[in-house]
N, C-alpha and C positions, 0 to 999 in steps of 0.2 A: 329389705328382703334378706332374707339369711341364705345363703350359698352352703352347703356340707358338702365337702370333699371326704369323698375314701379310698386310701389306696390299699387292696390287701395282694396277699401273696397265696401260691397256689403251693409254690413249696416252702417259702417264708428263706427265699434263696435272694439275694438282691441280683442275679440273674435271672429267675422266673418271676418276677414283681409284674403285674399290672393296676390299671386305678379305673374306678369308672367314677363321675359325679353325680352326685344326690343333692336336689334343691328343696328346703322347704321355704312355701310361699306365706303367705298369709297368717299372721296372729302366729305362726310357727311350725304351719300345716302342709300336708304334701301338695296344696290347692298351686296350680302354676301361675308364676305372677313373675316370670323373667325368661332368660334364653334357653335355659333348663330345665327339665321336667322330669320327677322322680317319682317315682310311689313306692307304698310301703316291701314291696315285691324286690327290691333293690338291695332292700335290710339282708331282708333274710335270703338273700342270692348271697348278700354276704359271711354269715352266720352260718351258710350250708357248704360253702368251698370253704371255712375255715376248718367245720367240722369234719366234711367227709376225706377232706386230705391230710388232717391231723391222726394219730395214731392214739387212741386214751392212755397209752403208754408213755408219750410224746406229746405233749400239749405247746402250743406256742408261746417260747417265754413270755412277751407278753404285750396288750396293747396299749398306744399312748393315742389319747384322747388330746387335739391342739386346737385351742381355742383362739385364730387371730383377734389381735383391737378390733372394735368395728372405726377402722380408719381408712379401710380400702375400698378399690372398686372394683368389680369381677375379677380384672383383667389380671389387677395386682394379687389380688387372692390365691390366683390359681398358681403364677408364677410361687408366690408365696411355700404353697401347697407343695409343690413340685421340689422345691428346693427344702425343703425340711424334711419331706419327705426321704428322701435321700438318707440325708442326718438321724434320723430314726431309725433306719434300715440297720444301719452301720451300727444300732446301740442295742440290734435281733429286735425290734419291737416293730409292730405292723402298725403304722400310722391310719389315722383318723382322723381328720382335718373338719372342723367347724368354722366359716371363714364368713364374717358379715359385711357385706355389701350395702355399705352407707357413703362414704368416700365423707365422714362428715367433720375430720378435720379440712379438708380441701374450702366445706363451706362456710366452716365458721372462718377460717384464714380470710376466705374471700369478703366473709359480711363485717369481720373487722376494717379490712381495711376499707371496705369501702362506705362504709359508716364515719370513721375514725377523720377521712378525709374530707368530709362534708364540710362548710364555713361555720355553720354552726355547731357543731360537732366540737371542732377546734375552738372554739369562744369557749363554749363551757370547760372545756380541759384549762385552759390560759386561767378562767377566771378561778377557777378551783384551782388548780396551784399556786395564781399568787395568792389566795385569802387562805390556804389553809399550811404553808411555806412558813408563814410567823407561828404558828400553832402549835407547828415539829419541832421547831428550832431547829431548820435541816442547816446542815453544813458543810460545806463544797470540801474537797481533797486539799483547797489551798487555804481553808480556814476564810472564803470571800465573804462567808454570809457572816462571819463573827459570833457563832450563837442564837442572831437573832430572829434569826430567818428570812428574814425580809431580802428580797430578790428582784432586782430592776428589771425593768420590758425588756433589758436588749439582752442580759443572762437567761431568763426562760425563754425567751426566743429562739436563742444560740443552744439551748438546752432541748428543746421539741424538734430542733431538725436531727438530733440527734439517734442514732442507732438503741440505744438505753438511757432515755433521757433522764437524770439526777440517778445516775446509776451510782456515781459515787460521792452521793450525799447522804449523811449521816444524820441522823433524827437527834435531839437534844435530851436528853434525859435529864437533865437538873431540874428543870422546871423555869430554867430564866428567861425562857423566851417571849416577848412580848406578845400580847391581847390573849394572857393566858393560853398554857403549856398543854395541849390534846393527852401527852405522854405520861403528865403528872395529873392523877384524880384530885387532889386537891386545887389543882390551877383550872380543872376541866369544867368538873362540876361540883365546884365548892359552895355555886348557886344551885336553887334547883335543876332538875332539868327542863322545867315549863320557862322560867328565867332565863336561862341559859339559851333555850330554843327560837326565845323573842329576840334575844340579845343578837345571835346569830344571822334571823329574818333580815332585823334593821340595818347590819355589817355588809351582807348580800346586797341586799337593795341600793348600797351607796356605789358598792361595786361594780352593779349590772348596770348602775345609770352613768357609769365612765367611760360604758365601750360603746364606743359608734356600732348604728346599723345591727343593735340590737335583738328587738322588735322585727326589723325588715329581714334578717337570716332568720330568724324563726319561724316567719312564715314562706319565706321562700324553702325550707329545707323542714317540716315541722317533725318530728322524732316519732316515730311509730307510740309510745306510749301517751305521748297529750294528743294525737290526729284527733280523736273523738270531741275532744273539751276545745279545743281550737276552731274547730268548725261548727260549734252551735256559740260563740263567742268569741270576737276577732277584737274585742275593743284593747287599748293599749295597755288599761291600767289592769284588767282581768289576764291581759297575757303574761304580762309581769309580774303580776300575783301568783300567779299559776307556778311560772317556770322557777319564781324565787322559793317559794315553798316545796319544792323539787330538790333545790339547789342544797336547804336547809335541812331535810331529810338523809340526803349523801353525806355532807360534813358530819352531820350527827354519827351517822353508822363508820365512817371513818374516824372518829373520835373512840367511839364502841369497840372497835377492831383493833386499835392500837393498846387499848388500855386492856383487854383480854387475848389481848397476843396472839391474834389473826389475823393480822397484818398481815401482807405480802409484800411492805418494801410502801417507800412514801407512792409513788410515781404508779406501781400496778392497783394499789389499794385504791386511788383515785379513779384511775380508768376504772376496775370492777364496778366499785359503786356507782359511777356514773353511768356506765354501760344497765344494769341493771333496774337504774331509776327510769334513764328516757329510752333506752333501747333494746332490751332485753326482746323481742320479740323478733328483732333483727340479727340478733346473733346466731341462735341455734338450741334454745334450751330445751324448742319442742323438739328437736331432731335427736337431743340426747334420750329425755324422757322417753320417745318416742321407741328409739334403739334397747335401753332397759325394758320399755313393756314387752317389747319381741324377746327378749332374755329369760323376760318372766311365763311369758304363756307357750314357751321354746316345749316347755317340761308338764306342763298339764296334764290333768287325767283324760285318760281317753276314754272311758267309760260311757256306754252310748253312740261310739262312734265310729263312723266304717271309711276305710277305705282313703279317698284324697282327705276327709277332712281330720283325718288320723292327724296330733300333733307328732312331729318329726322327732324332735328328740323323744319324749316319752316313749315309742314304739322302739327307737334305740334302745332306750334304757330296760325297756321289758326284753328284746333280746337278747342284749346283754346280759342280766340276770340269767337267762335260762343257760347262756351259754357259761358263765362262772359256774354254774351248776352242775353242769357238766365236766368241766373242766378246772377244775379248784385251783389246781396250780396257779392259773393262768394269771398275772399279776397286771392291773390295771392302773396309769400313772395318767395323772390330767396337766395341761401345761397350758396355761394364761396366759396372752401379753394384753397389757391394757385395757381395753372394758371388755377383752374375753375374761379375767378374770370375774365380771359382775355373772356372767354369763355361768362359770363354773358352781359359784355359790348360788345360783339358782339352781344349778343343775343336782349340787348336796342337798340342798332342803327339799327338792324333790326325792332321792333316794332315802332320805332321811323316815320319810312318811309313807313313799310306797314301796320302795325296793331295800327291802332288810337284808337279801343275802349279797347286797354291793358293798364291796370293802375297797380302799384303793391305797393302792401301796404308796404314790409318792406323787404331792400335789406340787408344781412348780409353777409360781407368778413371777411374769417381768411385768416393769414397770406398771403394778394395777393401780386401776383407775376408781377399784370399788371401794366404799365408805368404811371407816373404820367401824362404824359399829354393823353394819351388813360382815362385814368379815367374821367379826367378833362373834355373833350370833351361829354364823352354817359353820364356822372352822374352829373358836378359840375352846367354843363350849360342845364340840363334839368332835376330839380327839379318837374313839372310837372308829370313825368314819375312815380315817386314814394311818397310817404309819409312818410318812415323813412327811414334815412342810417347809418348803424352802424359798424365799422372796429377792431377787434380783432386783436392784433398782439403784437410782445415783444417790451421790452425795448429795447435802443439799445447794453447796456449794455448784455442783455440776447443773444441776437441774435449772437453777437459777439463770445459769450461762447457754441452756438452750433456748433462745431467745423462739415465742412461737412467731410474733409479727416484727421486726425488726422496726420499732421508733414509734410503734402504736400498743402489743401489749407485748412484755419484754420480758414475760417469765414464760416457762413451760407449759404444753400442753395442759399437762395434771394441774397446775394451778391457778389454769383455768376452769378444769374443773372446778374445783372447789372456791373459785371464786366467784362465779357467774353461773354455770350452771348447772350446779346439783341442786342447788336448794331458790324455792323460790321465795323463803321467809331471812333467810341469814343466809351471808355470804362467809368465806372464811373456813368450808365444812372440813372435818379431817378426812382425805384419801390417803388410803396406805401408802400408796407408792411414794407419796412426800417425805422424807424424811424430818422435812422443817418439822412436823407434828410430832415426831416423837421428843419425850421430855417434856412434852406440853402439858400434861395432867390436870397441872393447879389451873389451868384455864376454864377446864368443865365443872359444871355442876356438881355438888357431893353425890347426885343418884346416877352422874355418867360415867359408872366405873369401870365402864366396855376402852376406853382410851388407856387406862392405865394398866387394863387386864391385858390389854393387846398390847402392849409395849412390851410388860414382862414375856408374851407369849413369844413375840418376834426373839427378843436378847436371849432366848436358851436355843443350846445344841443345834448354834451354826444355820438358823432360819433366817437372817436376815445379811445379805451380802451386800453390802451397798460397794460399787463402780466410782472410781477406777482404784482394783483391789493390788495390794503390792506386789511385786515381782517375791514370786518363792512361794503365794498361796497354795493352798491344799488343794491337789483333785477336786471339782464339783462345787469349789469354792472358789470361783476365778471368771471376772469380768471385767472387760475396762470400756463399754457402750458408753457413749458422751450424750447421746442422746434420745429422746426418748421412742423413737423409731427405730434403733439401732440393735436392740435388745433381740431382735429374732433374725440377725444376720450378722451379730458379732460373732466372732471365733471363739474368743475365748469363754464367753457364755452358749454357747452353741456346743461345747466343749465339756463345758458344767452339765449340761442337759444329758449330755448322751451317758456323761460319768455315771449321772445319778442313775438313770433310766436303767442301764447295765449292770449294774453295782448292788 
């Protein structure tokens, strides 16, 4: 469900401020589907105390459209709402809060871990690290592994109960690692890849027949993606067949990832893959998908359409227009944190095609969650639409260090997105808020020239600020958020915001 918060003012006084809330339900419509109930009547309650208290002499400097993550739940939203609100006051701009009510980091946190802790769960991560540990040629902080990768039971062992497990193991780049080098395309697939693929089968198979109780945790725990092919066939050599050709499909695409530099680190590139071969339905990728289609049909034409089944934002959007119209001054600024940015650029390409006279003065994203080439498309190639852009987000350094499950998946939010699930064909997709992706270019294809367009877009005139910024930065250029939650209640980004908003 989507939650809209609005707070406006009567005299645009942060003494005469009140808020009332506005929910839309369904597919993005006034229809009620939670504790709050709004209609289109609410808008224009809005649009009419801003007009009839406004003087056309005197317009309100202006308003900022805030778009939270969808990473909260009511409760958190409104405090959200309530406390930024504030923060906008103080920068003369009458806030408008768009707050999604999914809580669905909470549930992917939760289907991690409790996936991740299953017995078989654990087998598959043990056996993919030790068979694909020679391949990287990972190598420990104390130089343990020699190059060669090769890692005894009781080091991955000691390494899985760990907080970031081979967090400070380093991948081999010569190529000298034994049973050929994943890193080096010549050591990888210097065979075909049909060769290559057999070779792998038969390496698995010797693998999976050394761990006890195999077979018996597979079907005591069987993975959301084989339930189907496991229960019209229980026999021992077909489950082994099944699970090894699973196993051989992950090594592949971890070999893929590393060799076009979409890797996430030895240790996260395994869990994705793995998590997406047998488990992907237990994580959350419908709840993501699920969250962007609400983004997408947020903004819809209403044409044909009366009343609750009005979509919420589009009836904003047409009010809005009428009231810019009115009031030309009045300057419009949008502010994204995390997949409200998806939300924003839904919200462009809808004004893009129906609302001509929306112009907006100054687009701010933390930490977005939305895909590089989605950016590239509503923002790099319609400069027009707005007048400043400005993007908050970590180092990749930082980002790396906020650990989302601590000893089960040991990167960041966002890189989980982009490992698991944004995409259901390739894992590894570029989200902007990463930094790891920029400089990436030579990774994509000659016709993907939206990464390299978008890199240049970000590196001009101070759009891209990555956390933690030095002591002495500029006004509106200052954040030191560590993590990716942190971004709409840091100070110093919180700071930046009002600069710009004001400015």
């Amino acid at each position: 469900m989507f939650v809209i918060f609005y707070s406006i003012s009567v005299r645009y006084t942060a003494a005469n401020m009140n808020s009332f809330d506005v929910s839309a339900g369904p597919d993005g419509t006034f229809i009620k589907s939670g504790d709050i109930k709004s209609s289109p009547a609410d808008i224009d309650n809005f649009f009419s105390a801003l007009q009839d208290s406004t003087p056309v002499s005197s317009p309100p400097k202006s308003i900022t459209l805030y778009f939270h993550g969808g990473l909260v739940n009511e409760t958190a939203g409104k405090a959200i709402a309530e406390k930024m609100g504030a923060h906008l006051q103080q920068a003369e701009s009458i806030p408008v809060f768009f707050i999604w009510e999914t809580s669905i980091k909470e549930t992917i946190s939760f289907k991690l871990t409790q996936t991740a802790n299953q017995s078989f769960c654990k087998k598959l991560i043990r056996v993919l690290v030790k068979y694909l540990a020679p391949k990287t040629g990972i190598t420990g902080s104390d130089n343990k592994a020699r190059g060669t990768g090769r890692l005894s039971d009781q080091e991955i062992d000691e390494q899985l109960q760990q907080e970031r497990p081979f967090d400070r193991y380093a991948t081999n780049q010569s190529g000298s690692a034994r049973g050929g080098n994943i890193i080096t395309e010549a050591g990888w697939f210097g065979k075909s890849e049909m060769r290559r693929t057999a070779l792998v089968e038969a390496e698995l198979q010797m693998a999976v027949a050394r761990e006890p109780d195999f077979i018996k945790l597979l079907l005591e725990e069987p993975p959301p993606e084989l339930e189907n092919e496991i229960a019209n066939d229980r026999s021992r050599g077909f489950l082994s067949a099944l699970v090894i050709k699973r196993l051989t499909d992950v090594v592949m695409k971890v070999a893929k990832r590393f060799l076009s530099g979409t890797s996430h680190g030895f240790y996260p590139t395994i869990v994705e893959e793995l998590f997406r071969a047998f488990y992907i339905a237990n994580v959350g990728a419908w709840v993501w998908d699920g969250m962007k289609s609400k983004a997408r049909s947020l903004w819809q034409d209403n044409m044909g359409r009366l009343g609750d089944n009005l979509f919420a934002g589009s009836y904003f959007l047409e009010s809005l227009e009428r009231h810019i119209t009115a009031f030309p001054q009045t300057k419009v600024h949008l502010v994204g944190h995390s997949a409200g940015s998806i939300c924003i650029c839904e919200l462009l390409a809808a004004a893009r095609q129906r609302f001509p006279a929306l112009k907006f003065e100054t687009i701010i994203f933390l930490a977005p969650a939305c895909r590089f080439n989605f950016f590239y498309e509503q923002v790099v190639l319609n400069p027009h639409l707005f007048a400043r852009f400005r993007c908050f987000t970590m180092t990749d350094e930082n980002e790396c260090n906020d650990v989302l499950v601590p000893g089960i998946y040991t990167r960041s939010l966002l890189y989980l997105v982009s490992g698991i699930l944004e995409d259901s064909e390739k894992a590894g997709v570029p989200i902007l808020g990463l930094h790891h992706f920029l400089g990436k270019s030579p990774a994509c294809n000659d016709k993907d020239t939206w990464l390299e367009e978008t890199e240049k877009f970000l590196l001009q005139n101070d759009r891209l600020v990555l956390s933690a910024t030095e002591a002495g930065a500029l006004a509106g250029l200052q954040t030191n958020a560590l993590k990716h939650g942190d971004f709409d209640d840091n100070e110093l980004t919180i700071e930046s915001i009002k600069y710009m908003i004001s400015h």
